[in-house]
C-alpha positions as MATLAB code, in Angstrom:
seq = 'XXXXXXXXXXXXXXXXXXXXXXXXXXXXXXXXXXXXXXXXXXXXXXXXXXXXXXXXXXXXXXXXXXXXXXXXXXXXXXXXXXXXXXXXXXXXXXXXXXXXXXXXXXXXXXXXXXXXXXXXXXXXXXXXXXXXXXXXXXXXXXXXXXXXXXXXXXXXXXXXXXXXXXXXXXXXXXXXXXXXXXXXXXXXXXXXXXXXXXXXXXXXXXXXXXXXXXXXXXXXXXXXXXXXXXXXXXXXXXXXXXXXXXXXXXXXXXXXXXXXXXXXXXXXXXXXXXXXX';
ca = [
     -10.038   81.131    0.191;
     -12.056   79.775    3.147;
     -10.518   78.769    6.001;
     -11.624   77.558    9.552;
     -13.013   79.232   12.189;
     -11.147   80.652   14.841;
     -10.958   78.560   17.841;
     -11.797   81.037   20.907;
     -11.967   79.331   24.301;
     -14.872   81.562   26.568;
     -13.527   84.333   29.232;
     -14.594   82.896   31.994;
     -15.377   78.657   31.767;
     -17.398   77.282   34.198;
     -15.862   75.555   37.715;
     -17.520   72.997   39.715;
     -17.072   74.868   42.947;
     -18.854   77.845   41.147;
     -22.156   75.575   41.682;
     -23.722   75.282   45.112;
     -25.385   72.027   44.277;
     -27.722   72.159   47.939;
     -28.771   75.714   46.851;
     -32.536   75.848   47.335;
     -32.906   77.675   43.957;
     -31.976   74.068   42.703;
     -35.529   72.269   43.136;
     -39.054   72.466   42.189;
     -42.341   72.646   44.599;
     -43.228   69.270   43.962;
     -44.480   66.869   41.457;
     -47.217   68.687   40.036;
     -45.105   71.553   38.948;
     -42.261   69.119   37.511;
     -44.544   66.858   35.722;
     -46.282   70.619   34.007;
     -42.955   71.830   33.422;
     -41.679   68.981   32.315;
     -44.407   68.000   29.495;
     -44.076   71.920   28.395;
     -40.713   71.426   27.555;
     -40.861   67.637   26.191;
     -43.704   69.571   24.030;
     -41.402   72.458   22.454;
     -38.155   69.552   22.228;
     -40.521   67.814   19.881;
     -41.060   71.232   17.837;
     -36.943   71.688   17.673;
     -36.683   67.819   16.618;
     -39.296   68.538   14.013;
     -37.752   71.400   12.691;
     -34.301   69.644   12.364;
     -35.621   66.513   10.573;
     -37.710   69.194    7.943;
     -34.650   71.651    7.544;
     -31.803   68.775    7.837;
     -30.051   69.915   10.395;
     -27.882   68.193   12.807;
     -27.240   68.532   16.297;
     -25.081   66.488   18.937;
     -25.882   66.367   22.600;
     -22.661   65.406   24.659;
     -23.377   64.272   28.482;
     -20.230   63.873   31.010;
     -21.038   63.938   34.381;
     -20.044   62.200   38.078;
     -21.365   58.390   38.149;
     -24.799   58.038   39.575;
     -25.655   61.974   38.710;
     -28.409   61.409   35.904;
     -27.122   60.902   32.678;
     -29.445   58.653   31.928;
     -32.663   59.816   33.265;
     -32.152   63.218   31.421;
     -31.863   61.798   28.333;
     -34.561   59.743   28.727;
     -36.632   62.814   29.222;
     -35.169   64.183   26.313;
     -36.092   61.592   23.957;
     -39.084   60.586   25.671;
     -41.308   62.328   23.690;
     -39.395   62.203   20.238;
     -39.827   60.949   16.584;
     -37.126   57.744   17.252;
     -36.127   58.110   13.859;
     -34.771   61.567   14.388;
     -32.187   60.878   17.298;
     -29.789   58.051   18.233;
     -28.515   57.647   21.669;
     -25.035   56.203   21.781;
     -23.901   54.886   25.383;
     -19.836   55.110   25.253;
     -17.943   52.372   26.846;
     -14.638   50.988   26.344;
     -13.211   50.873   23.209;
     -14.194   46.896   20.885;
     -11.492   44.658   19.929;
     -11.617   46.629   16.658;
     -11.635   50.392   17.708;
      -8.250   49.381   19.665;
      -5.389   50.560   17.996;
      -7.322   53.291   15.960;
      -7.138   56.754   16.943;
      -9.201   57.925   19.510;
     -11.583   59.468   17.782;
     -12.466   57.471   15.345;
     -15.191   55.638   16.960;
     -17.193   59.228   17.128;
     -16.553   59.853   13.988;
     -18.357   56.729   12.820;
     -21.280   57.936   14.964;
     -21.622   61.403   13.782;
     -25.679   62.416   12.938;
     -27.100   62.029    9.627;
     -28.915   65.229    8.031;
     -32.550   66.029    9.946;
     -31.217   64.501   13.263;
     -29.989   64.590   16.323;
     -26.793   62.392   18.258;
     -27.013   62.140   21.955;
     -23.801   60.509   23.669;
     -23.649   59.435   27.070;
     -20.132   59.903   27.815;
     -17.705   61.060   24.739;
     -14.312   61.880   23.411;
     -13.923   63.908   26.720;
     -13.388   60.493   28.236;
      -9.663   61.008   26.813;
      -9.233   63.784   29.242;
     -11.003   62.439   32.140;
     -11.237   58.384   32.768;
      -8.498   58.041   30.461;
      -5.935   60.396   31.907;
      -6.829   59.521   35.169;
      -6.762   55.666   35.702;
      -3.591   56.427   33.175;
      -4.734   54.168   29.952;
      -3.648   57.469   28.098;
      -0.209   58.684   28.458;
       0.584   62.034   29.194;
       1.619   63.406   25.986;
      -1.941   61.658   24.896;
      -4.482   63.198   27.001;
      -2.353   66.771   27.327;
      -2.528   66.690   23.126;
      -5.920   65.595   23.318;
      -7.162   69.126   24.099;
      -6.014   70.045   20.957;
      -7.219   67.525   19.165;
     -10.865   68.165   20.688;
     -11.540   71.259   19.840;
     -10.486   71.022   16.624;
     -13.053   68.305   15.920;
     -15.450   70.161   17.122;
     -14.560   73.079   15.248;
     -14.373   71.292   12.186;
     -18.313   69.909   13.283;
     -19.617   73.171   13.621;
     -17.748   74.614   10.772;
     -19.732   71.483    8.861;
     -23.298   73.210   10.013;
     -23.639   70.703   13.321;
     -24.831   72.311   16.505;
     -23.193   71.017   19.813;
     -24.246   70.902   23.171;
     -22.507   69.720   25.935;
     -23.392   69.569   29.524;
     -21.897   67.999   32.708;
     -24.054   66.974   35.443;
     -22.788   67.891   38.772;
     -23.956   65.984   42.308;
     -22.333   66.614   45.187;
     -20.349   63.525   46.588;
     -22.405   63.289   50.124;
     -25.499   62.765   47.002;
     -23.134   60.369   45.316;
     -23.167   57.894   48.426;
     -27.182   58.207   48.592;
     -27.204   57.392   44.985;
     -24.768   54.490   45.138;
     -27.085   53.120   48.594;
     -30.146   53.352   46.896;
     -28.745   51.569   43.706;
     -27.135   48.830   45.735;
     -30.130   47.813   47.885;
     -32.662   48.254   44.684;
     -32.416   45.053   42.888;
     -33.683   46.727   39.806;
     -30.988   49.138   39.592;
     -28.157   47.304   41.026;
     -26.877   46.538   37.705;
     -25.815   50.263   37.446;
     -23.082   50.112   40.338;
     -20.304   48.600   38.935;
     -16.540   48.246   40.884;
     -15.269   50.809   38.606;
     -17.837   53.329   39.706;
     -16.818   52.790   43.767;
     -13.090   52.869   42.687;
     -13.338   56.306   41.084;
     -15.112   57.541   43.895;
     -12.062   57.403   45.305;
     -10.296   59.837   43.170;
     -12.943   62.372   43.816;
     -10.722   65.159   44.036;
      -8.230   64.332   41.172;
     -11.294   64.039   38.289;
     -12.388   67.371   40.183;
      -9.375   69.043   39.106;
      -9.290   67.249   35.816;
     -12.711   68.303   34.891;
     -12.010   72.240   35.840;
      -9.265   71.665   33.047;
     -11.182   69.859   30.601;
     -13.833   73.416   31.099;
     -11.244   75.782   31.112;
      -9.317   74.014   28.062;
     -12.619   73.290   25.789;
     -15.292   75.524   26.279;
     -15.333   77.743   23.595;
     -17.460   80.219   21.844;
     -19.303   77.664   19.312;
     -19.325   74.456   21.701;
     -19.311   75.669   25.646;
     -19.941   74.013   28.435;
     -22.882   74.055   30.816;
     -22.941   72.286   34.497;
     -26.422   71.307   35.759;
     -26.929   70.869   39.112;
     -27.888   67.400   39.887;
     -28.803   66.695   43.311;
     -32.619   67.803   42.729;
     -33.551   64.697   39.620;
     -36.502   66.869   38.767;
     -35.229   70.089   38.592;
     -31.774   68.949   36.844;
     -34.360   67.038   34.395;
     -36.204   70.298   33.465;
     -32.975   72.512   33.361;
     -31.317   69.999   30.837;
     -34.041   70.158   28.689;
     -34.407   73.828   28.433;
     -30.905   74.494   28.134;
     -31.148   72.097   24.982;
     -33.713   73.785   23.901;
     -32.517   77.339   24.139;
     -29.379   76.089   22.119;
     -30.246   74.256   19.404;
     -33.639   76.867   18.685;
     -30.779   79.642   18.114;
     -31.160   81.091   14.419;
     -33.530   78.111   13.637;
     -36.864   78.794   12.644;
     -39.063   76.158   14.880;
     -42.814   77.059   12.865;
     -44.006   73.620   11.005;
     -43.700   73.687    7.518;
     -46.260   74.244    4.894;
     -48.353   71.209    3.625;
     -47.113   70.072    0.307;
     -49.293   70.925   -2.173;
     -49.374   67.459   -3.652;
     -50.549   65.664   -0.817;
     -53.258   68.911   -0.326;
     -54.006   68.259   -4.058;
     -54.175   64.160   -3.817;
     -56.404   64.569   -0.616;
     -59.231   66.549   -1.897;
     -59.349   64.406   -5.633;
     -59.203   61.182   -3.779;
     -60.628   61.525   -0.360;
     -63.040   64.731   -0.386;
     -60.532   66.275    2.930;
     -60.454   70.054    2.184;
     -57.724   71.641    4.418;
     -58.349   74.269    6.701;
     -57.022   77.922    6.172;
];
C-alpha cells in the first residue's frame, strides 16, 4: 500500500546571519552585465515554462522576505518574459470576510496551479509562523502547530507531482531604511510604505528569530529553503531567477516538443509550408 513520503527536515537549514548581505560577491559590474545576464536567464525561464505547460507539470514559487527587500521586482523579472497563461501571481494579504473563520490554509488551497503551470505567491502560509505569530493574531498553540501542519501540505503537494520553491529575500536593516526613504519621498512608490511596514520594523529582531525557526522547522529535503541576498536589486534579480531555474529544470526534460504531425500535414495540403528537417 502506498503511503506518504517521509518528511526529512535538511542537516543544516539556512540562518540569516549565515549571509553577509554587504559581501562584494553580492553585485554585478554594472548594467550591461545585469541586463545580458538577466535576458539569458528570462530566455531559459521561458524554456522551463514551456516545458511545464507541454508536459503538465506544476510548480509553486513561494516568496517571504523583509518589507521593502524585492519581492516584487523579482517576480516581475520572473514573469516578465512568460506565456501569461502559464503562471498566476497571487499577492497574499489579510484574510476576506469569507476566508475568516476557515482554516488557515484553505485560502492556498483554493489557489493551488492547474496542470502545465506555474503559482507564484508573494507572501504564503508561512505568514502563520511569521506576521501571524508575531503581532499575536495566532495563538500559540496555532502558530507552534502550524509547523506541522506546513510541511505536511507541502508534502502532500509534492507527493501530488508539484515542484516547490521557496526563497526568502534578505536586506540588511541599515538597506531597509534606504528603501523605506526612497519609497517615502518617490510619489510613485509611496503607496508601498504602509504603517504596518514601519511598525514591524520595529520588531526587527523578534521576526529575525522567528524566521531562523520557520528555516530550521520547514526546510526539508523536497521543499528547502533558499535566502537571496537582497541589498544588490540586480544581482538578487539574477540569483532568484537562476535558482528557479536550477530547481524546477531538475529531472525535467526542457527540449521543445515535436511538431504535431497534423498541423505539419494541414500546412503543406493547405498552405504549400514544408517544414524544415
Amino acid at each position: 500500500m502506498f503511503s506518504p513520503s517521509p518528511i526529512t527536515l535538511v542537516p543544516s537549514p539556512p540562518r540569516l546571519n549565515d549571509i553577509d548581505t554587504a559581501h562584494k560577491s553580492y553585485t554585478l559590474k554594472d548594467k550591461e552585465q545585469y541586463q545580458k545576464k538577466l535576458k539569458k536567464a528570462q530566455e531559459l525561464m521561458l524554456k522551463v515554462q514551456q516545458a511545464y505547460y507541454h508536459q503538465g507539470k506544476r510548480a509553486i514559487i513561494v516568496f517571504q522576505g523583509w518589507d521593502a527587500a524585492g519581492k516584487g521586482g523579482a517576480i516581475r523579472r520572473i514573469t516578465e518574459k512568460l506565456d501569461p497563461r502559464g503562471y498566476k501571481v497571487h499577492p497574499i494579504a489579510s484574510p476576506s470576510k469569507d476566508e475568516q473563520g476557515r482554516h488557515y490554509l484553505y485560502r492556498f488551497q483554493t489557489r493551488l496551479p492547474k496542470p502545465g503551470s506555474i503559482a507564484i505567491f508573494d507572501r504564503s502560509w508561512y505568514e502563520r509562523v511569521l506576521v501571524e505569530r508575531i503581532e499575536e493574531f495566532a495563538s500559540p498553540c496555532e502558530w507552534q502547530r502550524a509547523y506541522q501542519e506546513i510541511n505536511e501540505f507541502e508534502r502532500m503537494l509534492t507527493d501530488d507531482g508539484i515542484r516547490i520553491i521557496k526563497i526568502f529575500m534578505h536586506i540588511s536593516k541599515d538597506e531597509q531604511l534606504k528603501r523605506f526613504e526612497e519609497r517615502l519621498n518617490n510619489p510613485m512608490k509611496q503607496w508601498k510604505l504602509t504603517e504596518e511596514d514601519i511598525r514591524n520594523r520595529a520588531k526587527w529582531d523578534e521576526y529575525e528569530r522567528a524566521t531562523d525557526e520557520m528555516f530550521q522547522r520547514t526546510s526539508t529535503l523536497s521543499a528547502p529553503w533558499t535566502i537571496i541576498p537582497g541589498n544588490k536589486k540586480w544581482f538578487a534579480r539574477v540569483e532568484v531567477l537562476h535558482t528557479v531555474i536550477e530547481a524546477l529544470s531538475k529531472e525535467v526534460d526542457l527540449s521543445p516538443p515535436p511538431v504535431d504531425p497534423t498541423v505539419v500535414k494541414a500546412a503543406r495540403k493547405q498552405l504549400g509550408i514544408q517544414i524544415n528537417d
